[in-house]
Wavefront OBJ file of the C-alpha trace (Angstrom):
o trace
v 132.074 -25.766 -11.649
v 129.413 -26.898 -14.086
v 126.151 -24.323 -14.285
v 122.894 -25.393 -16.132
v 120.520 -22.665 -17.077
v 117.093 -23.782 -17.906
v 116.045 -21.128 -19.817
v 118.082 -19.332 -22.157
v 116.308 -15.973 -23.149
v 117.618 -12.566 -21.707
v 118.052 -12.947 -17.827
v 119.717 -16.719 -18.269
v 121.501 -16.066 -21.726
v 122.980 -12.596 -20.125
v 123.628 -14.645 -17.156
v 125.376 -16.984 -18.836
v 128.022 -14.042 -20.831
v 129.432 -12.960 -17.425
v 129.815 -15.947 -15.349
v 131.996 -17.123 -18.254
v 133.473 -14.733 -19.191
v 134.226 -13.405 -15.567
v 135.664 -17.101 -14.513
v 132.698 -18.458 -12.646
v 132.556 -21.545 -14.522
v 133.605 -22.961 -17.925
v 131.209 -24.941 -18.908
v 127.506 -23.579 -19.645
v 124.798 -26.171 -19.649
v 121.637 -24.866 -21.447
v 118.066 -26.308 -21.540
v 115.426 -24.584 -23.174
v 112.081 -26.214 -24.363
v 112.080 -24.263 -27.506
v 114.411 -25.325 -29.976
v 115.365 -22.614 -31.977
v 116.293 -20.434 -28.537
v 118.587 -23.843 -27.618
v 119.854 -23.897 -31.092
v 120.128 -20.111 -31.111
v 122.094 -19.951 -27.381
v 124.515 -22.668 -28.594
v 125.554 -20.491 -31.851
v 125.843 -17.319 -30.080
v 128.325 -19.010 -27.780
v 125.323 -18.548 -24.485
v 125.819 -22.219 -23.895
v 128.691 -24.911 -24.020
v 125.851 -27.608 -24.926
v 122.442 -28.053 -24.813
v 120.713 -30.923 -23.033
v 117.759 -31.970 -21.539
v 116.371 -31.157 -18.432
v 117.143 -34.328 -16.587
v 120.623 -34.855 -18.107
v 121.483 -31.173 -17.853
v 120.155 -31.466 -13.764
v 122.858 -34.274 -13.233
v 125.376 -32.849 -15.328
v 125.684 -29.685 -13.371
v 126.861 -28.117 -9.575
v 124.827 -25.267 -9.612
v 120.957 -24.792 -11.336
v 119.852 -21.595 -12.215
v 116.116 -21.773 -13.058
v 115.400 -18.866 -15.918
v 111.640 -19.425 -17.051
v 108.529 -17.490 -16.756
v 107.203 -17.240 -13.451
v 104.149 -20.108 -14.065
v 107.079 -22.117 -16.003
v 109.368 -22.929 -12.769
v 106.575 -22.998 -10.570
v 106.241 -26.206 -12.341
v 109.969 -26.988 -13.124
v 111.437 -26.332 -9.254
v 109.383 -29.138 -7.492
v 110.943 -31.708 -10.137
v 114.714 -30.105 -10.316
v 114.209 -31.135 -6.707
v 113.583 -34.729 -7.427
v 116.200 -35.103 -9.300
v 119.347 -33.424 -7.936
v 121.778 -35.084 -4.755
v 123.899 -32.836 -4.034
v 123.485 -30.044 -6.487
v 122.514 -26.368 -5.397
v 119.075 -24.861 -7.067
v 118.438 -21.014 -7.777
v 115.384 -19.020 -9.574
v 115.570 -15.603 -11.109
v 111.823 -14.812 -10.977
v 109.967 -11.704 -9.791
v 106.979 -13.871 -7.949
v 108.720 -15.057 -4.374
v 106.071 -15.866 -2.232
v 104.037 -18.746 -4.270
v 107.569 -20.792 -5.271
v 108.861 -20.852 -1.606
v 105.549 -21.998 -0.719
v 105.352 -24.700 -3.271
v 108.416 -26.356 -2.504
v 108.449 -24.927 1.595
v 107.944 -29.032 2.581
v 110.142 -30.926 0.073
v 112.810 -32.719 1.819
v 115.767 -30.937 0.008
v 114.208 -27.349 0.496
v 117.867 -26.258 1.580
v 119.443 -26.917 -1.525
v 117.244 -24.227 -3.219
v 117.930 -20.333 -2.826
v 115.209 -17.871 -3.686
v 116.730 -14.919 -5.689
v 115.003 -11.851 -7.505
v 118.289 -10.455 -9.836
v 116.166 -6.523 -10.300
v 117.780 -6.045 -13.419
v 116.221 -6.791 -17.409
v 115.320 -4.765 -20.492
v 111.889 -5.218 -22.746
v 113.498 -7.724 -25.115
v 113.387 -11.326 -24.732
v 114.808 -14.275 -25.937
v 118.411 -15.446 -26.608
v 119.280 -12.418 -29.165
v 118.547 -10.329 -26.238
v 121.194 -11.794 -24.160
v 123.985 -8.768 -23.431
v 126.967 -8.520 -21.179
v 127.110 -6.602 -17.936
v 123.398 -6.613 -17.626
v 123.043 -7.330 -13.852
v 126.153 -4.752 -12.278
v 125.202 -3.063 -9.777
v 121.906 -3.560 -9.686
v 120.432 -5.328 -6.347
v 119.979 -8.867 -6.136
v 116.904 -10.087 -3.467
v 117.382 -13.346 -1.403
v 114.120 -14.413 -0.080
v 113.470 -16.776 2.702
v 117.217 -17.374 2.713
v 116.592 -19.043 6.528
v 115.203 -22.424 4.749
v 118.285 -22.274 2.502
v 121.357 -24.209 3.768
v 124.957 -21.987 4.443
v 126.717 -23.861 1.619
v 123.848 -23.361 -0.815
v 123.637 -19.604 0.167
v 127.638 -19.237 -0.500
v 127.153 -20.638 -3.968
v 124.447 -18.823 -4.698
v 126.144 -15.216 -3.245
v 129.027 -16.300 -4.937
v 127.281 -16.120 -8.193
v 125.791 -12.818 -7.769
v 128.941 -11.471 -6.740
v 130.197 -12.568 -10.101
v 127.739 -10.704 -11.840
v 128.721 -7.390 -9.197
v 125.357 -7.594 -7.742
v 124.888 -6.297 -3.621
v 121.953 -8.723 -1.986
v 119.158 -7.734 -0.317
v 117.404 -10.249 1.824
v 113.571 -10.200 2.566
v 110.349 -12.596 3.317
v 109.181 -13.341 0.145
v 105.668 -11.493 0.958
v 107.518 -8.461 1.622
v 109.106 -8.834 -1.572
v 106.358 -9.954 -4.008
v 104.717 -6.497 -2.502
v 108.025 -4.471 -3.136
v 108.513 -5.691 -6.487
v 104.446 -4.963 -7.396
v 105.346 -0.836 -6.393
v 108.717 -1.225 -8.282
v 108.422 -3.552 -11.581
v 105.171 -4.735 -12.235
v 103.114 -1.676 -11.722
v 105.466 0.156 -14.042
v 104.894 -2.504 -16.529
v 100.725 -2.256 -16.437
v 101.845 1.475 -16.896
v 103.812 0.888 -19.889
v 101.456 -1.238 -21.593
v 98.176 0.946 -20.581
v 99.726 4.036 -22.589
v 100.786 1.662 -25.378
v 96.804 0.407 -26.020
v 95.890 4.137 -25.184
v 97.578 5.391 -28.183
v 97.539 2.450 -30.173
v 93.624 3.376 -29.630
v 93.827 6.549 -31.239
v 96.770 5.702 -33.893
v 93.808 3.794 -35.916
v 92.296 7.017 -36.694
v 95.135 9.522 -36.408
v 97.644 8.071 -38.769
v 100.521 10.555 -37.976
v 100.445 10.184 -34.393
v 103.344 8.313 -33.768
v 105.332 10.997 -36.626
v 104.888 13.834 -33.251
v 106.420 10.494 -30.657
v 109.592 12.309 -29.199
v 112.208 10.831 -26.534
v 109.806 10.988 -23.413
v 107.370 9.174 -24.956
v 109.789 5.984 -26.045
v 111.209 6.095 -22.795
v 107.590 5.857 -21.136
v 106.152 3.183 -23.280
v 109.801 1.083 -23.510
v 108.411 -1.675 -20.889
v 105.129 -2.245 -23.253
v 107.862 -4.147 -25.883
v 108.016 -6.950 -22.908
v 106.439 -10.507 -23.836
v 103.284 -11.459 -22.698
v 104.906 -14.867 -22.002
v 106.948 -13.372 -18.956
v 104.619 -10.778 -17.877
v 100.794 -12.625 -17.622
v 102.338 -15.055 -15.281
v 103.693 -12.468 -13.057
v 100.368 -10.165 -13.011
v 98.669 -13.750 -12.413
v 100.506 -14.700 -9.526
v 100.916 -11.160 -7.722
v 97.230 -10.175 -8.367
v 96.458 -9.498 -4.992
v 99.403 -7.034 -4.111
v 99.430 -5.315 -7.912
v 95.350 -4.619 -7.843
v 96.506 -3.091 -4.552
v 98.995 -0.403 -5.644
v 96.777 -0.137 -9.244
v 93.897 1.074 -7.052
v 96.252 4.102 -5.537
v 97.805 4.492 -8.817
v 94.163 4.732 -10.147
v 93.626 7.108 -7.517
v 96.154 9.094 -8.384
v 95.660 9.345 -11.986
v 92.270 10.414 -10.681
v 93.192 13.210 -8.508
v 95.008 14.365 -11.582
v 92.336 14.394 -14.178
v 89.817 16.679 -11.251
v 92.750 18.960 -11.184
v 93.373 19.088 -14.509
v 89.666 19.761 -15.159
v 88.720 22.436 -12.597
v 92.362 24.207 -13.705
v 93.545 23.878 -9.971
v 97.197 25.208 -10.707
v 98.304 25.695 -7.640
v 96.865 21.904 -6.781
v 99.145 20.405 -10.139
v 102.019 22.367 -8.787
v 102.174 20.818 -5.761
v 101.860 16.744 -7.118
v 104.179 17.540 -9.521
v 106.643 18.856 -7.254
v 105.784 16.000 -4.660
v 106.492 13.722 -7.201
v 109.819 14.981 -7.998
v 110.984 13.723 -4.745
v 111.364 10.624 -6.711
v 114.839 11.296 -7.494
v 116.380 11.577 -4.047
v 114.756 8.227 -3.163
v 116.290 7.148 -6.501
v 119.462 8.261 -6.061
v 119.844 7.107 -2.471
l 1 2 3 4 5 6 7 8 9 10 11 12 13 14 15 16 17 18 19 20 21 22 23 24 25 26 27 28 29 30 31 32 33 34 35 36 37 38 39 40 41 42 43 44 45 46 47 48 49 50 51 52 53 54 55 56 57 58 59 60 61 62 63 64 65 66 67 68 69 70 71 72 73 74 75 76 77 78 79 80 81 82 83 84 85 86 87 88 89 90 91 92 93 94 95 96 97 98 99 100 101 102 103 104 105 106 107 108 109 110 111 112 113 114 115 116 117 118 119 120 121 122 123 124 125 126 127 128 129 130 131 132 133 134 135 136 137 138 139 140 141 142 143 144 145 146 147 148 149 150 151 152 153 154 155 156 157 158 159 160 161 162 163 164 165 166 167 168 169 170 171 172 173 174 175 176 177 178 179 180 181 182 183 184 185 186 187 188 189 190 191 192 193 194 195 196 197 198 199 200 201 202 203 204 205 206 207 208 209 210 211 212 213 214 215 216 217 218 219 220 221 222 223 224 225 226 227 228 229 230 231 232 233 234 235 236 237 238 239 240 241 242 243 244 245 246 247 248 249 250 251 252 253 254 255 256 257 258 259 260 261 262 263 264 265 266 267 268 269 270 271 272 273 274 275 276 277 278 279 280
């Protein structure tokens, strides 16, 4: 089997490590618009050869679209021009607004929705590692408009890369993923401009910047390129859970003020209930 990735930065270059290296395929196909990530991905071994996207569409059995969320948005309605009998996947974290772009194109069931939950806050082919998507949960959305052969291929895949699948609508998901990913992001990258804010006139901040705080502000490394897209196209779920997060962070602050101990004691030990929904 023959796999093209369109898109060779961390979710299709780390993509591309284990299904070759597990026996998947062997033979990588990689298209990427930007020429030193192609040329990059073809010296770090990520891709057999690079092509363009229509020659890399007909070389190939399987597609796995691996571009920002407003990038195959675009892409997917052409891939589907182009293929016969090829099978189509995406890896993005928007569901709802691709299924609904391409719900009506005549060769709908060749494409398979899929949400891989798994990434870090680097990007690009140097990011690319092994072993990045084990067992952490896969989402197939709207699998119903997806044929049973494409859906085989596609599971196949995933269970390459030790993956379990979920399967959702892709509202339920886009609404999911806003409590889960992106909120966490908008977090991340609040904090970062927060303190950023105050670095310009405390020099030494960032000398007092212990373990916790790394951890917390890790997602605010992710590019821009990947992430405005996503906020973009999931506005209307993420300014949902960023008004009860704002609530939240509200309820806090009154507490904190009026020195309500008993009040902090009990969302912080609410909250801590996190980890048995984590660990389940």
């Amino acid at each position: 089997m023959k796999v093209c990735i369109i898109g060779l930065g961390l979710m299709g270059g780390s993509m591309a490590i284990d299904l070759k290296k597990r026996g998947f395929t062997k033979h990588i196909i990689g298209v990427d618009n930007n020429k030193l990530h192609a040329h990059t991905a073809e010296k770090l071994g990520l891709a057999d050869e690079i092509c363009d996207l229509e020659e890399g569409v007909k070389k190939a059995d399987l597609i796995v679209l691996a571009t920002p969320a407003n990038v195959s948005l675009h892409l997917l309605p052409k891939i589907l021009d182009m293929v016969e009998e090829q099978v189509i996947t995406d890896v993005g974290s928007i569901k709802k607004n691709i299924c609904e772009r391409v719900k009506s194109h005549s060769k709908r069931s060749q494409y398979v929705a899929a949400h891989p939950m798994a990434g870090t806050e680097h990007s690009g082919p140097w990011a690319a590692i092994p072993n990045l998507f084990d067992a952490k949960a896969v989402i197939f959305t709207e699998a119903e408009n997806s044929s049973k052969e494409a859906i085989e291929m596609v599971s196949q895949l995933y269970e390459t890369l030790n993956m379990p699948i979920v399967y959702m609508s892709a509202s339920n998901h886009d609404i999911h993923a806003a409590y889960v990913s992106h909120i966490s992001h908008i977090s991340s990258f609040a904090l970062a401009l927060t303190v950023l804010e105050k670095e310009k006139n405390e020099k030494n901040i960032f000398n007092l910047a212990s373990g916790g705080f790394d951890s917390t502000v890790r997602l605010a490394k992710s590019s821009a390129e990947m992430w405005t897209p996503i906020f973009e196209q999931n506005s209307e779920n993420i300014t949902a859970v960023l008004d009860n997060y704002i609530q939240q962070l509200q309820l806090f602050k009154e507490n904190i003020l009026q020195r309500k101990t008993e009040d902090l004691n009990q969302m912080i030990n609410k909250a801590n209930s996190i980890k048995r929904v984590l660990k389940a």
